[in-house]
C-alpha positions as CSV (number, residue, x, y, z in Angstrom):
1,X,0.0,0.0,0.0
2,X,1.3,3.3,-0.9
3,X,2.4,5.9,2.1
4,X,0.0,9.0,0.7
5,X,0.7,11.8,3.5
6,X,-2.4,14.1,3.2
7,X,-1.3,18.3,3.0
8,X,-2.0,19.5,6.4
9,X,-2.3,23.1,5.8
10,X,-4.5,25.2,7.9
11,X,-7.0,27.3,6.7
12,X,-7.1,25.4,3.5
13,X,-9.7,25.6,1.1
14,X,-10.2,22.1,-0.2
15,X,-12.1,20.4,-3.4
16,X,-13.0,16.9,-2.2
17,X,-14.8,13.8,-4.2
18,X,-16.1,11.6,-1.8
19,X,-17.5,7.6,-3.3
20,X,-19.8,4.7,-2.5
21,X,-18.7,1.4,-2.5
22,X,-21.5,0.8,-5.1
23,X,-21.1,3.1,-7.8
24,X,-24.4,2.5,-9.2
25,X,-26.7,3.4,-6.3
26,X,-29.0,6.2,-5.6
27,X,-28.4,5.7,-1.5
28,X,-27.1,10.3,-1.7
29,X,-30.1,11.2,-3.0
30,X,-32.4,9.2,-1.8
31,X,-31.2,10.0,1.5
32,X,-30.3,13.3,1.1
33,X,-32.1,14.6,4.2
34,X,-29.7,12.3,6.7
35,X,-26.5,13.5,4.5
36,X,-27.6,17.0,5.1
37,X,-28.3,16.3,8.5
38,X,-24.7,14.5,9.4
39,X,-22.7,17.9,7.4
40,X,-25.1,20.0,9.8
41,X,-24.0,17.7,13.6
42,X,-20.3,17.2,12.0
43,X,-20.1,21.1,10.8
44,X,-21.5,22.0,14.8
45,X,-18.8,20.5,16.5
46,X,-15.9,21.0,13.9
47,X,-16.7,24.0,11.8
48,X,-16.0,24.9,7.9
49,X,-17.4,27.0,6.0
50,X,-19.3,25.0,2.7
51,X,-18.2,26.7,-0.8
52,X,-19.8,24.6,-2.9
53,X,-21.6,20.8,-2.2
54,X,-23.6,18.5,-5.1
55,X,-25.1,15.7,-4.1
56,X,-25.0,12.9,-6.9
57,X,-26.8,9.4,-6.4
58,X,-23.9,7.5,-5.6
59,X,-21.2,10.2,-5.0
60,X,-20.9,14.2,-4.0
61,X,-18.2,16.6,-4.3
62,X,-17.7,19.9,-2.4
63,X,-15.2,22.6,-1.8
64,X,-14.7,23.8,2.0
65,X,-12.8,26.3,3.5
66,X,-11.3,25.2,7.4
67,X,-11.1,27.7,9.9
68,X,-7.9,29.5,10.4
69,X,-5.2,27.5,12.3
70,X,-7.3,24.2,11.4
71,X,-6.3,21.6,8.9
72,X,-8.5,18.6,9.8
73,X,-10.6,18.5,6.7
74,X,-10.0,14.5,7.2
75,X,-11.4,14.0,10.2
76,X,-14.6,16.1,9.2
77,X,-15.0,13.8,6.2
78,X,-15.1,10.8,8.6
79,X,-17.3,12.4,10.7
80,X,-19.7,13.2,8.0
81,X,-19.5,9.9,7.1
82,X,-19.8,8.0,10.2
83,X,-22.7,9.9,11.1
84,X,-24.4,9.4,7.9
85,X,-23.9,5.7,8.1
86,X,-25.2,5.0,11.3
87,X,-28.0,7.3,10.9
88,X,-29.0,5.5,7.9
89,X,-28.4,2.3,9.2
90,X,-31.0,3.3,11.8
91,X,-33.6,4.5,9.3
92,X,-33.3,0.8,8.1
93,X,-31.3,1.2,5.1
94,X,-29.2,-1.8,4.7
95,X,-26.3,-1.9,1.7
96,X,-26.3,-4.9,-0.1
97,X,-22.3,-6.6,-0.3
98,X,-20.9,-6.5,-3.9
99,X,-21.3,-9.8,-5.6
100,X,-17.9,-11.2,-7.0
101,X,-18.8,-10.3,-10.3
102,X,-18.1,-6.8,-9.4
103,X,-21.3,-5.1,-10.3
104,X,-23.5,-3.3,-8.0
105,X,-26.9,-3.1,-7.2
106,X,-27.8,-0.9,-10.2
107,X,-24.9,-1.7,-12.4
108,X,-21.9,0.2,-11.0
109,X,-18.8,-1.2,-11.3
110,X,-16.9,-1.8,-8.3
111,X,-13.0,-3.2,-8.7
112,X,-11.8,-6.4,-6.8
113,X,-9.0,-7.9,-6.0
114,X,-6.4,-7.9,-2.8
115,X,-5.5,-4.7,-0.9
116,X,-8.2,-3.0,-3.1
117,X,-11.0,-5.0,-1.9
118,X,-10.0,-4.8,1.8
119,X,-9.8,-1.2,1.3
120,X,-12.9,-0.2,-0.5
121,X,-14.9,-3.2,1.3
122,X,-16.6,-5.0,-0.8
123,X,-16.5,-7.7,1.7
124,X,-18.7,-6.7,5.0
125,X,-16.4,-5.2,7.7
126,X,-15.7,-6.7,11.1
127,X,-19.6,-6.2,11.9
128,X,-20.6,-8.3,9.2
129,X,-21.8,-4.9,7.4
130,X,-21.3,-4.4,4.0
131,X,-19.9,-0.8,3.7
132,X,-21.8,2.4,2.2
133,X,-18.6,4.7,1.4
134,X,-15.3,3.6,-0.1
135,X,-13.0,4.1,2.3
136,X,-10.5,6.4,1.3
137,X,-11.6,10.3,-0.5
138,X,-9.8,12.4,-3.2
139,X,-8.7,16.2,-2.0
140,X,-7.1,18.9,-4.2
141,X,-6.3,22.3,-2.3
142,X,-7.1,24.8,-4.3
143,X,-4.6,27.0,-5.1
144,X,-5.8,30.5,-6.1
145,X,-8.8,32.3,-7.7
146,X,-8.9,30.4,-10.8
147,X,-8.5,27.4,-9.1
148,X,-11.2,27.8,-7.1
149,X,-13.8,29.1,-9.5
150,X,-12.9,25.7,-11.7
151,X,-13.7,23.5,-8.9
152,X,-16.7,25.2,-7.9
153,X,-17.9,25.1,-11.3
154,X,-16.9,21.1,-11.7
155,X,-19.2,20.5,-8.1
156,X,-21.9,22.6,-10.0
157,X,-21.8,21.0,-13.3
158,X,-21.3,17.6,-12.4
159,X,-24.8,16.8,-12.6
160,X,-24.7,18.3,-16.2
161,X,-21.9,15.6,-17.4
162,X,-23.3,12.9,-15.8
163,X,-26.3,13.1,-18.0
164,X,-28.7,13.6,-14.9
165,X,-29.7,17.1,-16.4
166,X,-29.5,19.8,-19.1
167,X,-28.7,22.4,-16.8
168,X,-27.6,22.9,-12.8
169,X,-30.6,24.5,-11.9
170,X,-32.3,21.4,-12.9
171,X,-30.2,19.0,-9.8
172,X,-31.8,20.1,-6.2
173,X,-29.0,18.8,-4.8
174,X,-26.2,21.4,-5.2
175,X,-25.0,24.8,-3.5
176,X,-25.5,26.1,-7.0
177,X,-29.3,27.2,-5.9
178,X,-27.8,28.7,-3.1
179,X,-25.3,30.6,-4.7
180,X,-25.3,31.3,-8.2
181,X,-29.5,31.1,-9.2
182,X,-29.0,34.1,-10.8
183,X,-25.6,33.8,-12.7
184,X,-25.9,33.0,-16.9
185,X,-23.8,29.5,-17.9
């Protein structure tokens, strides 16, 4: 397994893409309201301020900025995470295990094979729980002005290139109604 140190630079502002396991679910969206609600308890206790956030079916990205002097953005993540799961969990939702074939439960693909599959968990964990997020997230810190208008651009066009609709307005599930209603594409 690689050694990937994570930047730990505080007051970062930080572009993330967070995954399911099962790349072909709906689980985000169709539980947006407990997502929402887990950012909400984990952004209480650990603050950030939210730059940009869209919520796909089976993954999200967003672009946070941490408080002066902070750098944790990883332990946040978790957090949101972790909450989300067991609040999920306790509405009843139960992921299904990938099948060795390594297609989900609506068709995503999901990659098997040695440390891979331990890390992602396509087996069920130590619970006997099949997972809900891959395990590990991608960050970028954004670098300047540009940078960050790109990558608040990606989180609101995402939507767009994944064929979900003709336009962001069209997704309810992105900052870009907060934020940029009014603003011509």
């Amino acid at each position: 397994m690689s050694a990937y140190l994570r930047p730990r630079v505080p007051g970062a502002c930080v572009f993330f893409t967070v995954n399911l396991v099962d790349r072909g679910a709906d689980t985000l969206v169709r539980h947006v309201e407990v997502l929402r609600q887990a950012v909400a308890v984990t952004k209480a206790k650990r603050p950030f301020r939210v730059d940009a956030w869209v919520v796909l079916p089976d993954h999200m990205h967003c672009v946070w900025t941490l408080p002066e002097g902070d750098a944790d953005y990883s332990v946040r993540m978790a957090a949101i995470k972790a909450q989300f799961t067991r609040d999920v969990r306790r509405s009843g939702f139960t992921p299904t295990p990938i099948p060795r074939n390594g297609y989900g439960a609506n068709g995503g693909r999901v990659r098997h094979g040695g440390a891979y599959e331990e890390r992602v968990g396509v087996n069920p964990d130590l619970r006997g729980e099949a997972p809900i997020w891959q395990k590990r997230f991608w960050e970028h810190h954004i670098r300047d002005d540009r940078d960050f208008e790109v990558h608040v651009r990606y989180c609101w066009t995402n939507p767009v290139k994944h064929g979900l609709v003709g336009h962001p307005r069209e997704w309810p599930f992105s900052s870009w109604h907060r934020d940029a209603g009014g603003a011509v594409w």
